[in-house]
C-alpha positions as protocol buffer text, in pm:
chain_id: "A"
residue {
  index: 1
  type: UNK
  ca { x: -6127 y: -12607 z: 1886 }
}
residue {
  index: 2
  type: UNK
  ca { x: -6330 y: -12520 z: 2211 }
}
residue {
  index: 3
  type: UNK
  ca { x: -6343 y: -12194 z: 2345 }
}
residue {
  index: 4
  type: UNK
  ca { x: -6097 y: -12246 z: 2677 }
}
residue {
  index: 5
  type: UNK
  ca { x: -5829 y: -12340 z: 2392 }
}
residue {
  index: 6
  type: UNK
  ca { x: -5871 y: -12045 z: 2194 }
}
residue {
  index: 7
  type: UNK
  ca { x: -5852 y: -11822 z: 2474 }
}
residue {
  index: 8
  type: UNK
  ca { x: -5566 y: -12032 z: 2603 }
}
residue {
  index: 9
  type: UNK
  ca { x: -5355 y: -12006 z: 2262 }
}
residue {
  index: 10
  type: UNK
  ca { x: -5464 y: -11616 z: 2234 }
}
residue {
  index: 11
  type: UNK
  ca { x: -5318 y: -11571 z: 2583 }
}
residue {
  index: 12
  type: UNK
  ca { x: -4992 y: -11777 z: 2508 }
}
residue {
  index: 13
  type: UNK
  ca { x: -4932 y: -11543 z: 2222 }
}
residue {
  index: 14
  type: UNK
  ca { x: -4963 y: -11232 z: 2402 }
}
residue {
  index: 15
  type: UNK
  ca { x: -4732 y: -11357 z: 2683 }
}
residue {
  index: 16
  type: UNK
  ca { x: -4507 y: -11420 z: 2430 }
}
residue {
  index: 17
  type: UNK
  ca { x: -4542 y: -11089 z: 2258 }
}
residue {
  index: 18
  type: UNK
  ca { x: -4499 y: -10862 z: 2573 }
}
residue {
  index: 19
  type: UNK
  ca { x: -4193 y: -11086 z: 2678 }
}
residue {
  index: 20
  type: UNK
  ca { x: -4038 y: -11051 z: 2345 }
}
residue {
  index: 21
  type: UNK
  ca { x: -4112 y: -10694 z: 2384 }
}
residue {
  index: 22
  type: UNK
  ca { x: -3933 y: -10669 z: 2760 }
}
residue {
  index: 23
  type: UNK
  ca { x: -3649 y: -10884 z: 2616 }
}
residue {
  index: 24
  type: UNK
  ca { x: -3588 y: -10605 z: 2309 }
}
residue {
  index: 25
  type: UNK
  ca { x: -3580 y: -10290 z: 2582 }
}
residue {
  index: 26
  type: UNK
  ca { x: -3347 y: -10472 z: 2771 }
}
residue {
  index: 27
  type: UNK
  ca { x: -3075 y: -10541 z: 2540 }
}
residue {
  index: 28
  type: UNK
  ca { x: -3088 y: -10197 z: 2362 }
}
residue {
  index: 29
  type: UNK
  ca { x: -3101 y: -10061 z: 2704 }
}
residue {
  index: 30
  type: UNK
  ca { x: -2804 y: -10272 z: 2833 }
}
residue {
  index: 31
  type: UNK
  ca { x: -2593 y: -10158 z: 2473 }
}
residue {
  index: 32
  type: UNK
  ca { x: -2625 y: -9822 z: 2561 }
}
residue {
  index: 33
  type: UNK
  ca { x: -2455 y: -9887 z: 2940 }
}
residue {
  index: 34
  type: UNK
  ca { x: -2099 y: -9840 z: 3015 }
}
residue {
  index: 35
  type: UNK
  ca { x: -1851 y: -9614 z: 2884 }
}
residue {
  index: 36
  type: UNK
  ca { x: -1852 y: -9529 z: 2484 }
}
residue {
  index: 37
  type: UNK
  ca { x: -1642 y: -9664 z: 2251 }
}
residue {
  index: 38
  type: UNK
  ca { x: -1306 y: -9418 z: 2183 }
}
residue {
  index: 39
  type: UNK
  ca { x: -1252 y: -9311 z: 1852 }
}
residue {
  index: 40
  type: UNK
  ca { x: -962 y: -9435 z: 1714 }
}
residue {
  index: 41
  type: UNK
  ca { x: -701 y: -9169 z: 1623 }
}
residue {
  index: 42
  type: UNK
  ca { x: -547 y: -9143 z: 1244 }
}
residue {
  index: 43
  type: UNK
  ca { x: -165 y: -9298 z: 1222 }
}
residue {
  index: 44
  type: UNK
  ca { x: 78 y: -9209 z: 1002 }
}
residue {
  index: 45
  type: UNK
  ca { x: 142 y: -9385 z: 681 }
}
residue {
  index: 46
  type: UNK
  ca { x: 453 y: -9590 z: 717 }
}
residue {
  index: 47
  type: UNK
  ca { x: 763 y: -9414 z: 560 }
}
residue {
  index: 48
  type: UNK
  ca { x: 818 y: -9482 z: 196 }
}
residue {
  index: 49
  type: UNK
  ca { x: 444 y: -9534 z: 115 }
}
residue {
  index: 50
  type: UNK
  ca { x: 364 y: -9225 z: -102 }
}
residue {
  index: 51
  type: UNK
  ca { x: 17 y: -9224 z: 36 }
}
residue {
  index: 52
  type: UNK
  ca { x: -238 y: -9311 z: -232 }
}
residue {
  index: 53
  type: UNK
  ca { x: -479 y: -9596 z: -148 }
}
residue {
  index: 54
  type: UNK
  ca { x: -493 y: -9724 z: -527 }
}
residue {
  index: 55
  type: UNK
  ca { x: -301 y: -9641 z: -808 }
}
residue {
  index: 56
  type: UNK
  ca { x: -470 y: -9492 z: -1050 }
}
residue {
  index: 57
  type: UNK
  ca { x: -542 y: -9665 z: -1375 }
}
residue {
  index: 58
  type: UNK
  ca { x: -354 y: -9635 z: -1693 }
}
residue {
  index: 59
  type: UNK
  ca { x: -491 y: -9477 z: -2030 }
}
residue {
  index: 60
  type: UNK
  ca { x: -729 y: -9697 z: -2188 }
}
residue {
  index: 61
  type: UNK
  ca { x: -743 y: -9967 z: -1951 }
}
residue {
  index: 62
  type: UNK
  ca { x: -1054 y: -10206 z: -1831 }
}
residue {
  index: 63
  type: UNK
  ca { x: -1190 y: -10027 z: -1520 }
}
residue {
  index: 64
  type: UNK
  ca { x: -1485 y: -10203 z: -1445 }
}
residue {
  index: 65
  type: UNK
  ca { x: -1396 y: -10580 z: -1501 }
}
residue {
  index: 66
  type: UNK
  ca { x: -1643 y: -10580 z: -1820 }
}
residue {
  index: 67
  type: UNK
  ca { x: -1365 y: -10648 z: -2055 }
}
residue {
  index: 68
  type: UNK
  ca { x: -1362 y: -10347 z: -2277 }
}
residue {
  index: 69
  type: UNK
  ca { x: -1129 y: -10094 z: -2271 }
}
residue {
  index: 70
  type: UNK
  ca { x: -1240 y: -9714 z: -2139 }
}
residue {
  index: 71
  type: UNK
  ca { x: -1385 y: -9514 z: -2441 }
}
residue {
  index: 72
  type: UNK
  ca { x: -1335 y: -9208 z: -2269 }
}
residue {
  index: 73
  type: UNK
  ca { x: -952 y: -9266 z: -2223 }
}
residue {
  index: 74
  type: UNK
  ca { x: -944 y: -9354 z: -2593 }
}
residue {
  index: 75
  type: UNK
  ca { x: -1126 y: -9047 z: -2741 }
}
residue {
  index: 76
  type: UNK
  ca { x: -1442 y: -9228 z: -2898 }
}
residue {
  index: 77
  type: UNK
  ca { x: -1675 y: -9145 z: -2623 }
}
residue {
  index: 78
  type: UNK
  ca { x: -1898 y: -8955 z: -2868 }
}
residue {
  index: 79
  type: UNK
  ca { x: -1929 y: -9307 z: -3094 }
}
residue {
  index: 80
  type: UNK
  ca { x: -2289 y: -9332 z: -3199 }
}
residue {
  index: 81
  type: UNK
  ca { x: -2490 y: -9583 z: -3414 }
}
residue {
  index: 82
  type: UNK
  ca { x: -2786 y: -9520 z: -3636 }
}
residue {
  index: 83
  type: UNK
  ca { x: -3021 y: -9685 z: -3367 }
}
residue {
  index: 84
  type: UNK
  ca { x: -2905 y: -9505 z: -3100 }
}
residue {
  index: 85
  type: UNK
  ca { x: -3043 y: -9166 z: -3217 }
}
């Protein structure tokens, strides 16, 4: 490659660069114009709905998907084998 190309590529690239550059300031710029967004204000629940976003879960039932039940909810949390000690 001759010298007037790599000069011509180099320049390309920095065009590029500082126009990328220009183009970023201007759209965070133009995001930050104009009035803010309002803040939505809370609702209240319809009538009959007690309120709670999930019920909670029942004694000894699978919490996390994995198929077991919960040991904790059982009462053999403290279960240990010999290799775990």
């Amino acid at each position: 490659m001759t010298r007037v190309q790599t000069w011509a590529i180099a320049g390309i690239g920095a065009l590029a660069l500082m126009m990328g550059v220009m183009f970023a300031g201007m759209a965070v710029t133009s995001a930050q114009e104009g009035s803010p967004t309002a803040t939505p204000a809370a609702t209240e629940a319809p009538s009959g709905d007690d309120g709670d976003a999930t019920p909670a879960p029942e004694d000894g039932t699978d919490e996390d998907g994995d198929g077991r039940d919960c040991p904790e909810k059982e009462g053999d949390a403290t279960e240990e084998t010999a290799t775990d000690a």
